[in-house]
Residue, then its C-alpha position, 0 to 999 in steps of 0.5 A: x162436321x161434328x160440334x164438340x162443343x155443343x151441349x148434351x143433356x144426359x138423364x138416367x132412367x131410374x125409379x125414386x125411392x130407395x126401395x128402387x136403389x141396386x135395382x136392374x130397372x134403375x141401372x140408368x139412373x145408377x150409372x149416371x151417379x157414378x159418372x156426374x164426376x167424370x162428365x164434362x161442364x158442357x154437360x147439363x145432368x137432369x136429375x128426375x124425381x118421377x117415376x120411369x114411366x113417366x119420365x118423358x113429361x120430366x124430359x119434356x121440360x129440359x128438351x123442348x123442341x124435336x132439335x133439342x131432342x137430338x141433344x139428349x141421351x138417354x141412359x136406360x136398362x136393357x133386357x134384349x142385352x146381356x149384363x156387361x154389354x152396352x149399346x147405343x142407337x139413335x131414332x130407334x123405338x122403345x124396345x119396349x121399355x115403357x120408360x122410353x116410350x113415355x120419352x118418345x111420346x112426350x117428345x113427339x119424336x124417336x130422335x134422341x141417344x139412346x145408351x142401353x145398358x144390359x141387364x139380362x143373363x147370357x147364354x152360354x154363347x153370350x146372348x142375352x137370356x130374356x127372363x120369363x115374360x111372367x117374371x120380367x117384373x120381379x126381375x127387373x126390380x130385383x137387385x143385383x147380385x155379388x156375382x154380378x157386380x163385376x160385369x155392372x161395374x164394367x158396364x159403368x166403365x163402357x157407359x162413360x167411354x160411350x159418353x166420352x167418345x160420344x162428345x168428342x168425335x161424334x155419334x158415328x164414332x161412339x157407336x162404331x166403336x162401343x157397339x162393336x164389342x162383346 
């Protein structure tokens, strides 16, 4: 049965500095600012000061066991989805991303929430549309654009839905309900 009531730690992966802010690759950290208000007390907030990559030493410190880990959700960008769509997974590998690699590693364990924000440009199907393997830096520590900042900000609404969902009926259900929508 399902605890409410136990205690999440929630960390947004993000780089430091200010040259890093409205950035695709910082879309984790951004959307945990914007949520700090609307999170429950139970909820303990890390704010890292570390590069992404090497977050996970940072996490190590707040989640130090692999039981603790299953207490952890990780808030971080996506280039397999599309900006505006949101996905949440448990036990999944890194996709890639270097930011949860370095969570898993230090971790010793795949065990954690993951929220996985999308950051990539759809297709007209409304599949995301990776960028260039060449260009995927550039991309994701470029801005975001005025066009763009609707589906950012509703990106941030399905975020907290997730988390709120998440921490009153369970994973089983946030993820029911928030990866089913397009």
């Amino acid at each position: 049965m399902y605890n409410a009531s136990m205690k999440w730690i929630i960390v947004g992966l993000g780089n430091p500095g200010k040259e890093y802010f409205g950035t695709r690759h910082n879309i984790g950290k951004e959307v945990l600012e914007a949520l700090k208000e609307k999170l429950s007390r139970d909820t303990k907030i890390a704010e890292l000061n570390v590069y992404m990559n090497n977050s996970g030493a940072a996490i190590r410190k707040a989640v130090p066991s692999k039981k603790a880990a299953e207490r952890l959700i990780v808030l971080h960008d996506d280039l397999d989805l599309p900006l505006g769509s949101v996905k949440l997974s448990f036990g999944s590998g890194s996709g890639g991303h270097r930011g949860v690699e370095s969570v898993i590693k230090a971790l010793k364990t795949r065990d954690f929430v993951r929220v996985r924000i999308g950051i990539s440009p759809a297709t007209p199907k409304g599949k995301a549309r990776r960028p260039d393997p060449k260009k995927i830096t550039d991309f994701v520590l470029g801005k975001f654009r005025t066009p763009e900042l609707a589906k950012l900000k509703k990106s941030k609404k399905t975020v907290l839905e997730a988390l709120e969902i998440l921490m009153t009926k369970g994973l089983s259900a946030a993820m029911n309900e928030i990866n089913s929508k397009r």
